[in-house]
ZAMARGU-4260 file (C-alpha; in steps of 0.2 Angstrom, whole numbers, plus 5000, padded with zeros to 4 digits):
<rodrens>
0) 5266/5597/5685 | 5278/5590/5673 | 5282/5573/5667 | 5290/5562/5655 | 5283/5549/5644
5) 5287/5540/5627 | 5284/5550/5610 | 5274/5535/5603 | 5261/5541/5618 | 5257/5557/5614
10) 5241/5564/5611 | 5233/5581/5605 | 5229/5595/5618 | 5247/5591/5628 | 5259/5603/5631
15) 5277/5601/5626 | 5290/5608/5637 | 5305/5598/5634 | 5312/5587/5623 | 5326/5573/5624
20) 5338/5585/5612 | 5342/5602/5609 | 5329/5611/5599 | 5338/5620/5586 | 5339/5599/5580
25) 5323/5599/5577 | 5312/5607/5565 | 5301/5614/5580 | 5303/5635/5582 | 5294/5638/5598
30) 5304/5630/5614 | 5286/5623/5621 | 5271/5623/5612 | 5253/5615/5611 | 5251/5598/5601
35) 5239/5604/5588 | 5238/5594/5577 | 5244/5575/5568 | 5260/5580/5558 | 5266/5587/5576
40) 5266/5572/5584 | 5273/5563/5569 | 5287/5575/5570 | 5292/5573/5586 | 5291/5554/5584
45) 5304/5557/5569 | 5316/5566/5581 | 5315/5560/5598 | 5310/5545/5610 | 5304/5555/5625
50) 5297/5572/5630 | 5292/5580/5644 | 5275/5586/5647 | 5266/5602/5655 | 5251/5594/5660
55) 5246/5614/5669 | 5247/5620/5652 | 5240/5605/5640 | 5220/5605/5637 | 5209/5603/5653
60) 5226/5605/5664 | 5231/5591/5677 | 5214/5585/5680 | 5212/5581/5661 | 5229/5568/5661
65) 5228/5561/5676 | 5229/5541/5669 | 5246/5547/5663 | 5251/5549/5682 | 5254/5533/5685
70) 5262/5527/5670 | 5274/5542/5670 | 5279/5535/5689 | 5286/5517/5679 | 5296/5527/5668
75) 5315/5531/5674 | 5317/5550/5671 | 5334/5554/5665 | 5343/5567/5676 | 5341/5585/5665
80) 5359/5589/5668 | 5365/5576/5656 | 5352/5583/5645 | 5363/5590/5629 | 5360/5611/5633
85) 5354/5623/5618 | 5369/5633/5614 | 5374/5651/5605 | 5374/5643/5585 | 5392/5642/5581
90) 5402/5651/5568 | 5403/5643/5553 | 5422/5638/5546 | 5423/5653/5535 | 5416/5663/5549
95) 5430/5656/5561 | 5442/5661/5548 | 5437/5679/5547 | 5436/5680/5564 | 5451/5677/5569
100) 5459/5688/5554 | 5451/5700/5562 | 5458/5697/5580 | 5475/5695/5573 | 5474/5710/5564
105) 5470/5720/5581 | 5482/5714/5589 | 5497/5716/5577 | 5490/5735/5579 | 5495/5737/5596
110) 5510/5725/5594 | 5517/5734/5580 | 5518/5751/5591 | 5525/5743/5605 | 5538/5735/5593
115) 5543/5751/5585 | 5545/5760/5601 | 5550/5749/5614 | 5567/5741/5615 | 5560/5728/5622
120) 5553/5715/5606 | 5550/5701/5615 | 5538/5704/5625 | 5523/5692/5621 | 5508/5703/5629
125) 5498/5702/5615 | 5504/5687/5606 | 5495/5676/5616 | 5487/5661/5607 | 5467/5665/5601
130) 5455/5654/5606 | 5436/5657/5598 | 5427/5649/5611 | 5410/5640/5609 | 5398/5640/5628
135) 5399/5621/5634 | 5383/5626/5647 | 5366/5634/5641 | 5362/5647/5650 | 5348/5641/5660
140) 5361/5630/5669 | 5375/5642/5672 | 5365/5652/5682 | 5365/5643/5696 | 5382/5641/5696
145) 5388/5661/5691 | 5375/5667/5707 | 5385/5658/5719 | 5399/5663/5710 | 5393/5683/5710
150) 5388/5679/5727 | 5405/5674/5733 | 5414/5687/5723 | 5404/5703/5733 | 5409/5695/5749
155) 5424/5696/5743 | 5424/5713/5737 | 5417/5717/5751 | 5430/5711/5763 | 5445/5720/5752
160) 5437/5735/5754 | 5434/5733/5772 | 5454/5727/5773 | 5461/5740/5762 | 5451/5755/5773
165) 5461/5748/5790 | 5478/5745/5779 | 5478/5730/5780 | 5489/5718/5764 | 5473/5711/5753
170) 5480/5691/5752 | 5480/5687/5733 | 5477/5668/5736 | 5461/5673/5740 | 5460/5686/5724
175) 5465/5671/5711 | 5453/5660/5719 | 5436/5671/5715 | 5445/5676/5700 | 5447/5659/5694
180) 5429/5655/5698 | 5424/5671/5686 | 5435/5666/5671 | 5427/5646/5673 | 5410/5653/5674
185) 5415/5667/5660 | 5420/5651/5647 | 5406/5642/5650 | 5394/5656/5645 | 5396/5674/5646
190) 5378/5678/5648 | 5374/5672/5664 | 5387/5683/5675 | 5385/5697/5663 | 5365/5694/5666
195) 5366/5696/5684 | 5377/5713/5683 | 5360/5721/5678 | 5354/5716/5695 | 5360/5728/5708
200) 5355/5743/5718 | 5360/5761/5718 | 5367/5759/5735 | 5381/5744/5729 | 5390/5755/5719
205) 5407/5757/5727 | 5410/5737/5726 | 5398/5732/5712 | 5410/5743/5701 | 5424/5732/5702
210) 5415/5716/5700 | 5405/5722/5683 | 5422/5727/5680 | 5428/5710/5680 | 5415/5703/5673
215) 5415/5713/5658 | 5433/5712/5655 | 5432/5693/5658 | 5416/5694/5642 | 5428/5707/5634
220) 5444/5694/5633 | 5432/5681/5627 | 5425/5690/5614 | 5443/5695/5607 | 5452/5677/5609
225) 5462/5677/5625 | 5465/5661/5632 | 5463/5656/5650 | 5478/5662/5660 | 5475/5682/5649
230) 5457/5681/5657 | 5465/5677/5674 | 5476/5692/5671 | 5459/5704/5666 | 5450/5698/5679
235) 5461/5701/5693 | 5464/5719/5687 | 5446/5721/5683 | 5442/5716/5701 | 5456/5730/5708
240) 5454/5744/5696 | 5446/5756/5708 | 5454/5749/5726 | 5464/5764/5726 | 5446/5773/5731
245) 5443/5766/5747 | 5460/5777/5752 | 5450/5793/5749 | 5436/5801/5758 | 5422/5796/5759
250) 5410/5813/5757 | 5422/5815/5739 | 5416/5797/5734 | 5398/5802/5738 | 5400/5818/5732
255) 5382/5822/5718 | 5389/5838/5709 | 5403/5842/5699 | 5421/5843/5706 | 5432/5857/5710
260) 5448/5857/5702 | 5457/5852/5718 | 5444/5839/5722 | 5447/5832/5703 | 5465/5832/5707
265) 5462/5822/5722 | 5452/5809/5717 | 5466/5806/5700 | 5475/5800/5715 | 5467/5784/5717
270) 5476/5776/5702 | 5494/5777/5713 | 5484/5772/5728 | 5477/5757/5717 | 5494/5752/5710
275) 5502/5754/5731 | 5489/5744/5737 | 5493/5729/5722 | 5512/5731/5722 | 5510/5723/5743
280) 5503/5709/5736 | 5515/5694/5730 | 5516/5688/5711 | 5505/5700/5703 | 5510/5701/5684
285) 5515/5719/5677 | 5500/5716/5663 | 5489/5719/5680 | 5499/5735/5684 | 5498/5740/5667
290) 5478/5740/5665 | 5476/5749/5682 | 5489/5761/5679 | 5482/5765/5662 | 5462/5763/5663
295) 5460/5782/5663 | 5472/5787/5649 | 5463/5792/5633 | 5463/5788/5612 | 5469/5809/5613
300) 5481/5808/5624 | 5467/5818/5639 | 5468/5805/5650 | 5479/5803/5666 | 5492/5799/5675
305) 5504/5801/5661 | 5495/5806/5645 | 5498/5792/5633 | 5489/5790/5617 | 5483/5777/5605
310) 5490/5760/5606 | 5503/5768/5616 | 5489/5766/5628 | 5492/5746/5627 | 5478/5735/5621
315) 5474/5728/5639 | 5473/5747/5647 | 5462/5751/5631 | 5451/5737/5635 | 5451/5742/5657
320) 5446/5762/5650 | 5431/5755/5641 | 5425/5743/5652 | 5429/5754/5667 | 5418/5769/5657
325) 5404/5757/5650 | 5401/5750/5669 | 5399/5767/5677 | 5388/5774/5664 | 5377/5758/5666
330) 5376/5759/5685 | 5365/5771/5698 | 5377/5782/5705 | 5373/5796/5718 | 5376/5808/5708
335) 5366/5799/5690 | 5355/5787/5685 | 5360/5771/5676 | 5357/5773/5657 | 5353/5757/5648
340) 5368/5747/5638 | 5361/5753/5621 | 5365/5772/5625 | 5380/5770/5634 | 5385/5762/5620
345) 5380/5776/5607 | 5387/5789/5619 | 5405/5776/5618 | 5405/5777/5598 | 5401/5797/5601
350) 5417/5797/5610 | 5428/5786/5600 | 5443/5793/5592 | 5444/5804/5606 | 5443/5795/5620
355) 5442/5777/5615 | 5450/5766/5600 | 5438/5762/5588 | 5444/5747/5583 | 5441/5741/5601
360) 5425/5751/5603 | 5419/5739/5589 | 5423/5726/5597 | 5415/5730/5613 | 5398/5732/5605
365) 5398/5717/5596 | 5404/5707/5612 | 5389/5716/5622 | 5376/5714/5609 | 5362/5726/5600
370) 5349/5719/5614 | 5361/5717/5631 | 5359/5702/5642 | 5346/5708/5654 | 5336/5718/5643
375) 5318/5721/5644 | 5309/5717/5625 | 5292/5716/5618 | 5290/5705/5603 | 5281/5708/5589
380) 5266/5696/5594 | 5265/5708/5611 | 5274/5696/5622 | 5287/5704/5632 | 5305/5695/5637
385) 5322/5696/5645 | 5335/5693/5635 | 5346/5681/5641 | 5358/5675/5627 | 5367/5684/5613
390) 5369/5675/5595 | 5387/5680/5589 | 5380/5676/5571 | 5365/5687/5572 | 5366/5703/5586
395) 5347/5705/5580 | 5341/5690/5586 | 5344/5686/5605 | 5339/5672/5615 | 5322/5677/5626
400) 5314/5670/5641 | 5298/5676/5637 | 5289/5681/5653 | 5271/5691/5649 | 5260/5687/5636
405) 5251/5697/5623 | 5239/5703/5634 | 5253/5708/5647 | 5248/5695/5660 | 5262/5684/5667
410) 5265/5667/5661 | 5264/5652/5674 | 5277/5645/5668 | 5289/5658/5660 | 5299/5649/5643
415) 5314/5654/5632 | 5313/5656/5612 | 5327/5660/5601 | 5324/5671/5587 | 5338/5661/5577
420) 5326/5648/5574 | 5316/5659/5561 | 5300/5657/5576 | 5285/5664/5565 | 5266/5666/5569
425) 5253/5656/5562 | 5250/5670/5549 | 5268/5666/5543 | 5273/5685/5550 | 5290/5681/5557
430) 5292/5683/5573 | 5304/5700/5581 | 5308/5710/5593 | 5297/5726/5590 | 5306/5737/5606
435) 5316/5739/5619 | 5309/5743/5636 | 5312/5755/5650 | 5319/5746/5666 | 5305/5741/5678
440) 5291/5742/5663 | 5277/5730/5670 | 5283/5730/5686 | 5294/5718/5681 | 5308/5713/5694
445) 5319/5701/5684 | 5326/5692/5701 | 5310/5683/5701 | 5316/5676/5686 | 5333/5666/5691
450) 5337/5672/5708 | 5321/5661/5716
</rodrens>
């Protein structure tokens, strides 16, 4: 039971949960902790007016504070959504100046190509204005909002499919509407949707595909600056990458061992069937064309349909190939296990300069993160947690929801702890990530955790 009450009330053995500011204002590491002492409570009076209590967790539990009850019921509880959010730390001004240096560069690299090659200067694909976005929701909140949002985009997906097997036109009011709803979600904070992508099953491949796909190439645009209307563009083709598919059969899509080369050639076929089923829809933009058309062409020039190479490639359709590769070799397929974010990614830089640009390769692993949104860690004080938030300043320190305890037995109430705050343990030891976990380690079924 939690409830509010005035910082000049507090008392030893209570349990902070919540406070009426962000944490990372306060000098306080731990995001809840036990009142242990004087100086505590003298803190807390320093930097805030109210907090909220656990009384389950404070000293005794419920039965020990029950004359606060009462009192608590007097006190006009301030509704938590106009509660500031804790946010990813922002980059600093010389931080945001590197940054975007860095972002101009890469695109003047694919521009440059296109300039020297194309008669056609004018084109402003890549010279779109860059935008180094801060989240304006905490992650905690926008979950709520990206599950519907995921929820509505797999009905969706689901209904293409379904159109697309009986030839019927997919109507792209309804495309831009989910599409929309992504890139919204996607500004806000990048963690929550790219959080539930972790959670599905072997058996939604075929349409779970195209929405990591959009996911990821919505994060990925983020990551590298694009404003709004280029992430409506990414995640449109994100989204109809792979439609093409649903015109082949079925028993190739399902097929568990390698192709013949006949089978290969057929299934190369779905890019035209992708770029068919697109061209019937009204007001598509030629950058969407361009991303599906090119999202198997390779750095070497071993990709398909037509063999380009490099930045010839396009810096979209270099970001669709990676994103399109990095979401299959993170997914349970028929024919392969998922592997986790960390080895598709080591498997990616393996490959770059082959298949892949580097430069975008890079870019890609810093916009997913050392420790992936959804990833199963255990700390250094034995606790285990699911990441849930990346820190662009510092990859090795993620945000946690810390869900087991030292002795591996759940919390009651599960809490989150950013290693950017320094968090240390009583010895001083600071406080890390000691490992990364298999998938399932504990029996640990993270949609207990926001999905509830």
């Amino acid at each position: 039971m939690e409830i509010r009450i005035p910082v000049l009330k507090l008392q030893l053995g209570q349990f902070i949960s919540e406070l009426d500011r962000p944490w990372l204002d306060t000098p306080f590491l731990m995001q809840g902790f036990l009142l242990e002492n004087q100086q505590q409570i003298e803190l807390l009076i320093e930097h805030c007016e109210h907090v909220t209590l656990d009384l389950a967790r404070s000293n005794g539990g419920i039965a020990q504070w029950t004359s606060l009850l009462s009192e608590a019921d007097t006190i006009k509880l301030a509704s938590k959504s106009k509660r500031k959010p804790l946010f990813e730390q922002s980059l600093s001004p010389e931080q945001k100046v590197e940054r975007l240096n860095i972002l101009r560069e890469l695109r003047r690299l694919f521009s440059t190509w296109r300039q020297q090659h194309s008669s056609d200067t004018s084109s402003g694909k890549n010279e779109a204005k860059i935008v180094l976005y801060d989240d304006s929701a905490a992650v905690e909140q926008e979950i709520k909002v990206a599950s519907q949002t995921h929820k509505t985009a797999q009905r969706f997906v689901l209904s293409l499919m379904e159109s697309v097997r009986q030839d019927l036109q997919p109507k792209v009011e309804e495309v831009n509407e989910v599409v929309s709803d992504l890139v919204s979600s996607i500004i806000r904070n990048p963690n929550a949707l790219l959080w539930l992508t972790q959670l599905k099953d072997r058996d939604q491949y075929t349409y779970a595909h195209s929405i990591d796909s959009a996911v990821y190439m919505l994060a990925f645009g983020r990551h590298l600056g694009y404003p709004r209307e280029e992430l409506h563009k990414l995640g449109m083709a994100g989204l109809m990458l792979d439609v093409g598919k649903m015109k082949l059969p079925k028993e190739l899509l399902s097929r568990t061992g390698r192709y013949t080369p006949g089978e290969f050639m057929l299934m190369k076929t779905h890019v035209n069937h992708s770029l068919d089923i697109i061209g019937q829809m009204d007001s598509i933009h030629i950058d969407v064309f361009d991303m599906v058309a090119r999202h198997h062409e390779r750095y070497d020039g071993s990709g398909y349909p037509l063999g380009l190479k490099a930045e010839r490639i396009g810096m979209f359709g270099s970001m669709a190939g990676i994103v399109d590769c990095f979401t299959a070799l993170t997914s349970d397929r028929s024919y392969s296990n998922a592997k986790s974010a960390h080895e598709a990614l080591q498997l990616m830089y393996k490959w770059s300069e082959r298949y892949f640009h580097p430069a975008l390769i890079e870019q890609f692993s810093q916009c997913v993160g050392i420790f992936h949104v959804g990833t199963l860690v255990e700390l250094t004080t034995g606790e285990v947690g699911i990441v849930i938030g990346q820190n662009r300043v510092r990859r090795l320190k993620p945000k946690l929801l810390i869900i087991l305890g030292p002795d591996k037995r759940p919390y009651a109430r599960p809490h989150t702890l950013d290693l950017i705050t320094n968090p240390s343990l009583p010895s001083g030891l600071p406080i890390t990530i000691r490992c990364e976990l298999p998938r399932g380690s504990h029996n640990i079924d993270p949609r207990e955790f926001f999905l509830e």
